[in-house]
FIKEZA-453069 format. One record per residue (C-alpha): residue in one letter; x, y, z. Coordinates in steps of 0.001 Angstrom, whole numbers, padded with zeros to 6 digits. Last residue first. Layout:
# FIKEZA-453069
 rest      c1      c2      c3
    A       X       Y       Z
...
# end
This chain:
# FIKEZA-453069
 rest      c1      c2      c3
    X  039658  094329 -127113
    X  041086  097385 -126657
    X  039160  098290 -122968
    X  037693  100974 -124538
    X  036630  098803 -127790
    X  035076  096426 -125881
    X  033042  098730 -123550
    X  032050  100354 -127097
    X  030325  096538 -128302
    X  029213  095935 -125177
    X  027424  099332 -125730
    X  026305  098290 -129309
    X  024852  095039 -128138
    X  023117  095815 -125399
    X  021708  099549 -127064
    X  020634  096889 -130048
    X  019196  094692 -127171
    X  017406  097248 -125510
    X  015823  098727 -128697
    X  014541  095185 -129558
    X  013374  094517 -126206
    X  011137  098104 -126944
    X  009628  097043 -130157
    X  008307  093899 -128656
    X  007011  091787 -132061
    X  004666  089066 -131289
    X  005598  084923 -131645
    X  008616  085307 -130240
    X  012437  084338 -130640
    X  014165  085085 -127513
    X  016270  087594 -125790
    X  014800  087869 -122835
    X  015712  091580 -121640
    X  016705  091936 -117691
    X  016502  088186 -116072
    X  015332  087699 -112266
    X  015333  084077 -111856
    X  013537  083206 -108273
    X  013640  079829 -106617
    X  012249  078564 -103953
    X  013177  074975 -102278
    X  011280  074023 -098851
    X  008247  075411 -100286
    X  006213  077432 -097851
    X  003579  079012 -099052
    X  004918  082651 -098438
    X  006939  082690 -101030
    X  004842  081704 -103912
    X  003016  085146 -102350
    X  006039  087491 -102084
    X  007545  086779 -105230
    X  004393  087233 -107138
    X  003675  090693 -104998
    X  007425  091215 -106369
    X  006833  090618 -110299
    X  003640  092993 -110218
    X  005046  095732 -108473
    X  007293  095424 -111205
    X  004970  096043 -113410
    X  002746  098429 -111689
    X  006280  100514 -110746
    X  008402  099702 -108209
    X  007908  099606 -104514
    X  007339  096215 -104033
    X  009956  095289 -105754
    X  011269  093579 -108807
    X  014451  095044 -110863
    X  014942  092290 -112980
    X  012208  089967 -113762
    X  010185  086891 -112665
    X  010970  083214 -113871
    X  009488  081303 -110728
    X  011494  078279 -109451
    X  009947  075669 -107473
    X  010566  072417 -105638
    X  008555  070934 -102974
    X  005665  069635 -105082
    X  003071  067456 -102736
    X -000133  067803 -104054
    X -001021  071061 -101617
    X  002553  072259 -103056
    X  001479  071716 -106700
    X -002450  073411 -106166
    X -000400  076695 -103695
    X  002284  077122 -106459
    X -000328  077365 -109703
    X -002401  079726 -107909
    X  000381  082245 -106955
    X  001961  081718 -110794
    X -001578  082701 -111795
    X -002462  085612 -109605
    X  000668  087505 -110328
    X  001936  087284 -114025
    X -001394  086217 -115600
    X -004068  087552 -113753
    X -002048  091163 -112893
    X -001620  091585 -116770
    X -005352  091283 -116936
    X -005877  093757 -114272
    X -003178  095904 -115862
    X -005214  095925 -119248
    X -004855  094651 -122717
    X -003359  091256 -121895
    X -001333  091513 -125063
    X -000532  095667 -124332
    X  000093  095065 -120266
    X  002525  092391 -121540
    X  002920  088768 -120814
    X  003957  086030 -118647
    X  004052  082682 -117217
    X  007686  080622 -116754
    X  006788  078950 -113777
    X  008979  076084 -113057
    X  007430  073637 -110992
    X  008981  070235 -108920
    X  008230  067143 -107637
    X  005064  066196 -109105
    X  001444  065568 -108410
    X -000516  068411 -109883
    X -001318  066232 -112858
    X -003310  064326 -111254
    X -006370  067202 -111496
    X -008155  067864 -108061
    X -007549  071756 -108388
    X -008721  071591 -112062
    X -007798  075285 -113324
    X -010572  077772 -113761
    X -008828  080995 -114161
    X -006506  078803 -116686
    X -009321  078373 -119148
    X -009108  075806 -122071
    X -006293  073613 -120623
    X -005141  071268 -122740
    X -003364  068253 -120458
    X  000283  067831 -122165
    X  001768  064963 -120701
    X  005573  064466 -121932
    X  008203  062138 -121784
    X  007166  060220 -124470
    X  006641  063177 -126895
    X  003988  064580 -128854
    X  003764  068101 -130551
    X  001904  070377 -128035
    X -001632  070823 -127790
    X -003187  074395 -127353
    X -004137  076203 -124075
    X -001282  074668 -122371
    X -000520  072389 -119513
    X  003089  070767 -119359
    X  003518  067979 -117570
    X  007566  066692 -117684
    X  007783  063031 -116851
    X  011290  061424 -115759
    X  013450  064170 -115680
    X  017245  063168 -114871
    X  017391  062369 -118594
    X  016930  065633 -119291
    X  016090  066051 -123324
    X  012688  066395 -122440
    X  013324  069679 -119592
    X  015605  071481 -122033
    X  012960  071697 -124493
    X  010541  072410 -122118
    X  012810  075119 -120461
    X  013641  076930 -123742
    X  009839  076345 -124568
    X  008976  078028 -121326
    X  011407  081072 -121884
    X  009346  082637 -125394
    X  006084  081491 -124401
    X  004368  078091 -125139
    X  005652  075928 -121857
    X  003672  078963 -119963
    X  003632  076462 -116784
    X  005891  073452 -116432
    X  005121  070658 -114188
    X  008366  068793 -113116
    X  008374  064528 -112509
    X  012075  064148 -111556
    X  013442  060135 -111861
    X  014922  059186 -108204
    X  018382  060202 -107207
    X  020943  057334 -107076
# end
């Protein structure tokens, strides 16, 4: 029998962490999920919730570093951050950070939510994605995983015009592939 998972999940408040969190607690595989956020999150007995004020000063000696696994699920927009540098913080040098304080605690597990299209070569933002491939990857974790999802589509707490657009064009081309195939 495998023993209980503890997983750390990071950005547990956006649109794919709380998927994951909520996925995460109702795992009875997963022992202890630790989810840092900026605000509290509603109780449960599975979870550990430290608040984190500032995440460009995280606690490299906190406890809660020691678990088995991460899932990264950080990210914004250029708009909310309200500058590439910013953006940079929080989808590049923040998932980088997070990896090299679990793996020096002994994490050997972890999976970064990134996007579609990612490369070095790409533009700032997904630039951005790859140079965050590129670094988790290069700390060694015996298990890396990258998701690379197109549109999210997800209930969220600020309105993203442009998802919207891409999932109305999703929907109404699937909905013209259908009808050229006759289905």
């Amino acid at each position: 029998m495998n023993s209980p998972l503890h997983l750390l999940i990071v950005g547990a408040t956006g649109a794919v962490g709380r998927e994951v969190l909520a996925a995460a607690l109702a795992d009875r595989r997963i022992d202890e999920v630790v989810a840092p956020t900026r605000r509290a999150l509603a109780p449960h007995a599975k979870l550990l919730n430290p608040v984190v004020v500032d995440f460009t000063h995280l606690p490299a000696a906190a406890a809660w570093w020691q678990v088995d696994a991460v899932v990264c699920a950080l990210g914004t927009t250029i708009k909310a951050a309200g500058s590439q540098t910013a953006f940079a913080a929080v989808d590049r040098d923040l998932p980088i950070q997070v990896a090299k304080l679990a793996r020096d605690a002994g994490a050997t597990r972890y999976a970064l939510n990134s996007s579609l299209g990612a490369s070095l070569t790409g533009n700032f933002y997904l630039r951005t994605k790859a140079q965050s491939e590129t670094g988790i990857r290069g700390i060694g974790y015996p298990v890396f995983t990258i998701v690379r999802p197109s549109l999210i589509d997800a209930t969220r707490e600020q309105s993203r015009p442009g998802s919207h657009w891409g999932f109305s064009l999703r929907a109404c081309s699937n909905h013209l592939s259908r009808s050229a195939i006759g289905r």
